[in-house]
Biopython code that builds the backbone (N, CA, C, O; Angstrom):
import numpy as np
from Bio.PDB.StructureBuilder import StructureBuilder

atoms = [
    (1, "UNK", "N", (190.891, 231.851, 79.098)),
    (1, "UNK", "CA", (191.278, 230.484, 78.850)),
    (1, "UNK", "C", (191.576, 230.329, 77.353)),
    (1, "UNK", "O", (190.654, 230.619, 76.592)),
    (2, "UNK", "N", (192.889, 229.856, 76.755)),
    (2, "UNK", "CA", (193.115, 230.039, 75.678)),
    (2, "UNK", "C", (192.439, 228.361, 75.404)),
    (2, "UNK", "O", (192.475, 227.590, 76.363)),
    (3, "UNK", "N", (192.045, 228.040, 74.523)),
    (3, "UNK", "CA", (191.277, 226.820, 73.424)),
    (3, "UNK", "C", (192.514, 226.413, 72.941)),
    (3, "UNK", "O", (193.359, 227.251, 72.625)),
    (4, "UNK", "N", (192.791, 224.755, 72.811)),
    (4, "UNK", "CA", (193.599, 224.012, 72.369)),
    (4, "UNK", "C", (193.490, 224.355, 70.472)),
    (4, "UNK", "O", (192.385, 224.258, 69.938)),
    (5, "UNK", "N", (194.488, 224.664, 69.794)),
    (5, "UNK", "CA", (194.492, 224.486, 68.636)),
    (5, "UNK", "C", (194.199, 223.115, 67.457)),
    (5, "UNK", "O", (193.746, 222.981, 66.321)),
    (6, "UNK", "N", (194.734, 222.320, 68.470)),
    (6, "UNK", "CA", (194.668, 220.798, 67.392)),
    (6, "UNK", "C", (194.154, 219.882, 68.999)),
    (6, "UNK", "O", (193.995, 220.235, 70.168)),
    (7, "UNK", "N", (194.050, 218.787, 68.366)),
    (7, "UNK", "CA", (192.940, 217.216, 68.865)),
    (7, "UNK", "C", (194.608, 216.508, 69.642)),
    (7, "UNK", "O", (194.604, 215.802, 70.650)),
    (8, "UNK", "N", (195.337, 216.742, 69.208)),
    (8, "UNK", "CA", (196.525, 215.619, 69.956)),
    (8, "UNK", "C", (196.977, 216.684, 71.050)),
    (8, "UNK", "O", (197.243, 216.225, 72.161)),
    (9, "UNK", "N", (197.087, 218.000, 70.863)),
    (9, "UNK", "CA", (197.550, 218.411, 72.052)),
    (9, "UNK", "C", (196.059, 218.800, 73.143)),
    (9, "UNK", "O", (195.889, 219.695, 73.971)),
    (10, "UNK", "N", (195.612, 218.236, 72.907)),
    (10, "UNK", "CA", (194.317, 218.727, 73.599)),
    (10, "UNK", "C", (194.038, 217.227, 74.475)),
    (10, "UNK", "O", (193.906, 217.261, 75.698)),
    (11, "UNK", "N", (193.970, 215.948, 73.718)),
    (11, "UNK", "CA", (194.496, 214.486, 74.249)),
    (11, "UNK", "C", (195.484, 214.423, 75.032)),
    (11, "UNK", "O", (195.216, 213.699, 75.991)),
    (12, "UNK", "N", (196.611, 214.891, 75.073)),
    (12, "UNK", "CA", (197.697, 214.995, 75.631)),
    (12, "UNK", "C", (197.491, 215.757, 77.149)),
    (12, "UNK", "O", (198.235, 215.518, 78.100)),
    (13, "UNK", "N", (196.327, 216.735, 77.205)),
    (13, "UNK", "CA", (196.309, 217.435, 78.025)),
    (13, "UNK", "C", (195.535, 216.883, 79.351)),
    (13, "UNK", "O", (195.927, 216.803, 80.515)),
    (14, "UNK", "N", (194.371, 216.556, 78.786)),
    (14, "UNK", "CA", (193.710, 215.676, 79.618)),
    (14, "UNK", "C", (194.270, 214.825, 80.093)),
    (14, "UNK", "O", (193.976, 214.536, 81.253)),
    (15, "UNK", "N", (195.390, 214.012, 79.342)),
    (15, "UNK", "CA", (195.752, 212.453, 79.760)),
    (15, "UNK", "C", (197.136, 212.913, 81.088)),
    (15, "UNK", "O", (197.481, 212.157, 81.996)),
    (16, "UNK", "N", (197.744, 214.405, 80.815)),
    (16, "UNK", "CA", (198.716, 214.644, 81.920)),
    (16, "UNK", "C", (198.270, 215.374, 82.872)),
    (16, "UNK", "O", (198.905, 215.972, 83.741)),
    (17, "UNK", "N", (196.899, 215.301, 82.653)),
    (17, "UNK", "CA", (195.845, 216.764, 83.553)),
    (17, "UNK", "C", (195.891, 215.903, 85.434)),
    (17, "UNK", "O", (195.571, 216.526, 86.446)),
    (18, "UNK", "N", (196.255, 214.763, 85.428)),
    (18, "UNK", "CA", (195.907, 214.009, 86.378)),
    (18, "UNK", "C", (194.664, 213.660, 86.925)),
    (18, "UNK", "O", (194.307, 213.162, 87.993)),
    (19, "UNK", "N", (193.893, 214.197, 85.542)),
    (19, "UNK", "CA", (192.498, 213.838, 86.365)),
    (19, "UNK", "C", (191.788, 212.303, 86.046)),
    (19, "UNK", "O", (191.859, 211.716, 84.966)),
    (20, "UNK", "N", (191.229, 211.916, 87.025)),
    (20, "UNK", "CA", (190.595, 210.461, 87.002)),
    (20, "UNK", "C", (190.254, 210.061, 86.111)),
    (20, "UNK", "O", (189.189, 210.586, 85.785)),
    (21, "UNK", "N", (190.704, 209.089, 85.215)),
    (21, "UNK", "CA", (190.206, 208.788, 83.910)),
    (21, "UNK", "C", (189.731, 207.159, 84.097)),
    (21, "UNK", "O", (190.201, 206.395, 84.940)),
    (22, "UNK", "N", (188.645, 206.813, 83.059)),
    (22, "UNK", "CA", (188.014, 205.721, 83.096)),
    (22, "UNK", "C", (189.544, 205.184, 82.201)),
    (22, "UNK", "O", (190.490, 205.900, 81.871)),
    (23, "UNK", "N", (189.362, 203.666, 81.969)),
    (23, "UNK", "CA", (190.077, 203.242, 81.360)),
    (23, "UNK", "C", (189.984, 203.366, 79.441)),
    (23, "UNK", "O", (190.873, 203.508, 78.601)),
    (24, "UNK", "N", (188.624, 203.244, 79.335)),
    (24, "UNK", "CA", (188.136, 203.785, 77.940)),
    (24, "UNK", "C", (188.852, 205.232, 77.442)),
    (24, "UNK", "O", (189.590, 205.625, 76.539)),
    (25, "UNK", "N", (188.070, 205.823, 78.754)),
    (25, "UNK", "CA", (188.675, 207.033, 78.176)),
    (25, "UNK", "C", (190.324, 207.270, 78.065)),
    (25, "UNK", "O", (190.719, 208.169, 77.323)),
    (26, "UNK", "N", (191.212, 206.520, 78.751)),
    (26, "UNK", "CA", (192.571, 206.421, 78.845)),
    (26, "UNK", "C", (193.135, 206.164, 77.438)),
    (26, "UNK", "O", (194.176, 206.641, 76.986)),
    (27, "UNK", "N", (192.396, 205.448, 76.905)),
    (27, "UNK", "CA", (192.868, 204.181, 75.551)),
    (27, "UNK", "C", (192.464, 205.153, 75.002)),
    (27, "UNK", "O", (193.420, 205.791, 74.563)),
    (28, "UNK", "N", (191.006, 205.873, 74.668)),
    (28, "UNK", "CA", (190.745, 206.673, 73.734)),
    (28, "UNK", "C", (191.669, 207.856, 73.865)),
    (28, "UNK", "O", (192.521, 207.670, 72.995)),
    (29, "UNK", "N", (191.912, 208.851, 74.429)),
    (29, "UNK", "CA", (192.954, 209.652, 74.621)),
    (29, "UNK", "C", (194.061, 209.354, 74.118)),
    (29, "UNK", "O", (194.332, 210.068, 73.152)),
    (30, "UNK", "N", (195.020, 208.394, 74.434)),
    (30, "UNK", "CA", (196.216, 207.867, 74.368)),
    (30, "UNK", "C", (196.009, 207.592, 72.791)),
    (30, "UNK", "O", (196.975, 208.053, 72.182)),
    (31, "UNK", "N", (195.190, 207.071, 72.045)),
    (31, "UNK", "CA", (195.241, 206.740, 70.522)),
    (31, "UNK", "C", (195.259, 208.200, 69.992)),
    (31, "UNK", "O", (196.083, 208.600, 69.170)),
    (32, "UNK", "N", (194.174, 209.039, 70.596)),
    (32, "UNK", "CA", (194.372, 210.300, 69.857)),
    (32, "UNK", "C", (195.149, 211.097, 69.669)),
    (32, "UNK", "O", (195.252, 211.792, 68.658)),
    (33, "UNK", "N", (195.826, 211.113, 70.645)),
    (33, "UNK", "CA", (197.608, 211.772, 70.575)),
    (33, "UNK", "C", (198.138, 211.515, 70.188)),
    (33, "UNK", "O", (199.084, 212.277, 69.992)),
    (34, "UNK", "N", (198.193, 209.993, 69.543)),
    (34, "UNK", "CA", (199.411, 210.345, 68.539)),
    (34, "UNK", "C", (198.724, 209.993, 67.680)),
    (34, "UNK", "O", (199.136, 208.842, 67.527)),
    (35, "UNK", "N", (197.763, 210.162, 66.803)),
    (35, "UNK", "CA", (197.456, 210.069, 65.449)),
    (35, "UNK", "C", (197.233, 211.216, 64.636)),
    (35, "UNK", "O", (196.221, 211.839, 64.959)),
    (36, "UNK", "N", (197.828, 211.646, 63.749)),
    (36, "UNK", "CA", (198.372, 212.294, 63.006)),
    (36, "UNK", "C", (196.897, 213.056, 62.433)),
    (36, "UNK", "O", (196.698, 214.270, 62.481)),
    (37, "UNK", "N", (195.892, 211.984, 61.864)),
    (37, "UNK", "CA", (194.798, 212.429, 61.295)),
    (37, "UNK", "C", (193.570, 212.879, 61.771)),
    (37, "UNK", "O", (193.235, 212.174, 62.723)),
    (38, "UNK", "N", (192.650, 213.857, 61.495)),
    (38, "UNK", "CA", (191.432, 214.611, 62.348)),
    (38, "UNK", "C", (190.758, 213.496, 62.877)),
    (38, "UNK", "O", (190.630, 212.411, 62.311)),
    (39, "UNK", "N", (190.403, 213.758, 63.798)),
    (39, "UNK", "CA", (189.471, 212.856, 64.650)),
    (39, "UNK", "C", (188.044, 212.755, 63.533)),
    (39, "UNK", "O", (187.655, 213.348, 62.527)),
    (40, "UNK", "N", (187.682, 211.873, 64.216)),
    (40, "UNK", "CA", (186.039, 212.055, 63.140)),
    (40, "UNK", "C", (185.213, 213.016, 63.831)),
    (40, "UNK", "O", (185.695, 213.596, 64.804)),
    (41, "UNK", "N", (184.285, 213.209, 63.538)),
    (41, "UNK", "CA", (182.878, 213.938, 64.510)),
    (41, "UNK", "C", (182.704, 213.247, 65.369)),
    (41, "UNK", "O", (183.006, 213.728, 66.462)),
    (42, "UNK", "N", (182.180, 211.882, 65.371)),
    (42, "UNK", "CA", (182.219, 211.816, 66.649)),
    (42, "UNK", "C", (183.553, 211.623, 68.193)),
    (42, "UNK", "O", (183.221, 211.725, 69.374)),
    (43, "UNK", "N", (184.383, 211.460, 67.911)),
    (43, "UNK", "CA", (185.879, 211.507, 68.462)),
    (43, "UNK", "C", (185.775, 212.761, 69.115)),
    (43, "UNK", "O", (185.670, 213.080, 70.300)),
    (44, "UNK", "N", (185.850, 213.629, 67.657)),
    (44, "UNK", "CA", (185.647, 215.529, 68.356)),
    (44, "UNK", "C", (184.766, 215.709, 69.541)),
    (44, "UNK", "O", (184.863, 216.467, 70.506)),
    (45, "UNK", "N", (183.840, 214.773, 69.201)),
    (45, "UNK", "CA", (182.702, 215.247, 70.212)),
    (45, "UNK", "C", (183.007, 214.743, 71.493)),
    (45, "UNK", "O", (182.776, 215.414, 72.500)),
    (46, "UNK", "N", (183.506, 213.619, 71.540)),
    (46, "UNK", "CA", (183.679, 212.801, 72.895)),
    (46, "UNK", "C", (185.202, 213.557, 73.543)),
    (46, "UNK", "O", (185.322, 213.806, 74.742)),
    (47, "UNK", "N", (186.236, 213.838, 72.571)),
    (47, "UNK", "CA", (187.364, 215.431, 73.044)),
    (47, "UNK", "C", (186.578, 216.061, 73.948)),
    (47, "UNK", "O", (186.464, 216.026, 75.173)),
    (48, "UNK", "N", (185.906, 216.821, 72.789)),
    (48, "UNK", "CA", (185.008, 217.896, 74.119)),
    (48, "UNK", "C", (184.541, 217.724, 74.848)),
    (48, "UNK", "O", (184.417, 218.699, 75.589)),
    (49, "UNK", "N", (183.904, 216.473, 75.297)),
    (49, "UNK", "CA", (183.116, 216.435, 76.849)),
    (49, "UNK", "C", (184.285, 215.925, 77.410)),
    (49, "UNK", "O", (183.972, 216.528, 78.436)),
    (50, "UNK", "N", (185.143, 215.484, 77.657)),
    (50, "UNK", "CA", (186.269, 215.098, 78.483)),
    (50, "UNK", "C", (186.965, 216.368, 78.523)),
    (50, "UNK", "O", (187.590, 216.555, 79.566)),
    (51, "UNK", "N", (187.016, 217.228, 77.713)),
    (51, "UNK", "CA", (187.807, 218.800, 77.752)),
    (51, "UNK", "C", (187.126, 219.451, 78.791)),
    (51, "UNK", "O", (187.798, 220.049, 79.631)),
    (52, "UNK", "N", (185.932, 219.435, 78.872)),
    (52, "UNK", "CA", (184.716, 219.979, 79.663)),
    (52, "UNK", "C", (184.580, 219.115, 81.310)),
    (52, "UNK", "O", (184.511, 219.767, 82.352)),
    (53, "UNK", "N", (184.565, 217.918, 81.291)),
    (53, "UNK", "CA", (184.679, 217.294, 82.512)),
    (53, "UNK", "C", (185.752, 217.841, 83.073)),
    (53, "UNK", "O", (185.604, 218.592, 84.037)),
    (54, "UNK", "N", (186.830, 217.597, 82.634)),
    (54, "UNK", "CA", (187.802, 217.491, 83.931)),
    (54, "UNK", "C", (188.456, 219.241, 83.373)),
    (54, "UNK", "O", (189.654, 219.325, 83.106)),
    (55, "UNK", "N", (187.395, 220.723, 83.233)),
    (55, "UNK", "CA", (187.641, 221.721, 83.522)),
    (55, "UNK", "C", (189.035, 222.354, 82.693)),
    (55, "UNK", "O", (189.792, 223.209, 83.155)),
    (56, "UNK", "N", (189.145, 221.723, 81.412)),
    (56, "UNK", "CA", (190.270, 221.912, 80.433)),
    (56, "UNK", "C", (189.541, 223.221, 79.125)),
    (56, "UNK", "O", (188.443, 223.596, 78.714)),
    (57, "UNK", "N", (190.706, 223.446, 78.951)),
    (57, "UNK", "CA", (190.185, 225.045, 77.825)),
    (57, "UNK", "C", (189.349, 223.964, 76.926)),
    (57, "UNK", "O", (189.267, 222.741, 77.039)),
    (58, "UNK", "N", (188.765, 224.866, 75.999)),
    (58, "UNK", "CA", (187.690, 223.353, 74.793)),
    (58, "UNK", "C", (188.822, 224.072, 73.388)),
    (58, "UNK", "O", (189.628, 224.998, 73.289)),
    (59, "UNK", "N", (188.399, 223.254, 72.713)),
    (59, "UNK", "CA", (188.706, 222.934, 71.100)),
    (59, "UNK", "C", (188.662, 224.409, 70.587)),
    (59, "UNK", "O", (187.605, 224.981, 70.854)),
    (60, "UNK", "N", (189.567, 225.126, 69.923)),
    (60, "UNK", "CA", (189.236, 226.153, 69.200)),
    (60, "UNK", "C", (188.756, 225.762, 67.714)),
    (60, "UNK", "O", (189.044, 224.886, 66.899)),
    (61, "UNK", "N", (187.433, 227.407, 67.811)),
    (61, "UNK", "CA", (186.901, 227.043, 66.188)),
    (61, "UNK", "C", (187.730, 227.157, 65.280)),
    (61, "UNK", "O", (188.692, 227.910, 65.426)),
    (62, "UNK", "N", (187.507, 226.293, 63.915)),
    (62, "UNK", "CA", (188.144, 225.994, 63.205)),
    (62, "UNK", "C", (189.183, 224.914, 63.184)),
    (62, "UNK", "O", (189.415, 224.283, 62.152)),
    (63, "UNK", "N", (189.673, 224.743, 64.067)),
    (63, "UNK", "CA", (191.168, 223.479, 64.286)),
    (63, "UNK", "C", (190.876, 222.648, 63.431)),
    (63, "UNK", "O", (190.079, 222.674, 62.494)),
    (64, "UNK", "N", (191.743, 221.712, 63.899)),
    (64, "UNK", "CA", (191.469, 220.463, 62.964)),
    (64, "UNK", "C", (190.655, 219.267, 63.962)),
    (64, "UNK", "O", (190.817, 218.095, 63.624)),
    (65, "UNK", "N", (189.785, 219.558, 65.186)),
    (65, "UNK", "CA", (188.936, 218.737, 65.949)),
    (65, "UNK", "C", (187.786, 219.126, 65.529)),
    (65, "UNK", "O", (186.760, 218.619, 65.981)),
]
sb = StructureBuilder()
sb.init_structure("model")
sb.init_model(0)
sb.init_chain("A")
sb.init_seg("    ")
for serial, (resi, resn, name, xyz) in enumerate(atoms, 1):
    if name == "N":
        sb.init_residue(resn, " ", resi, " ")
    sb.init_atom(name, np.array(xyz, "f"), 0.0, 1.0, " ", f" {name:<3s}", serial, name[0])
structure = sb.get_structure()
């Protein structure tokens, strides 16, 4: 399983993954894709458990998540 390099294509992935998304998590996703700048820590963190729920590669070390 190759690990997403950056936080927007990794948002992007989940949000076309078709998997069931709360509406929170919709809005949160959808902002993160297109914003240009690193997520904070906690953002990163909430990436990864939605990377992890719905069975998506996780964050590679180092990126910018």
């Amino acid at each position: 399983m190759i690990a997403f390099s950056d936080h927007r294509a990794a948002a992007m992935a989940v949000l076309t993954s078709g998997a069931n998304l709360r509406p929170r998590e919709g809005q949160f996703l959808g902002g993160l894709a297109f914003d240009a700048n690193p997520p904070t820590e906690k953002q990163a963190n909430w990436l990864r458990i939605l990377l992890n729920k719905h069975g998506l590669p996780p964050l590679a070390d180092g990126g910018d998540a």
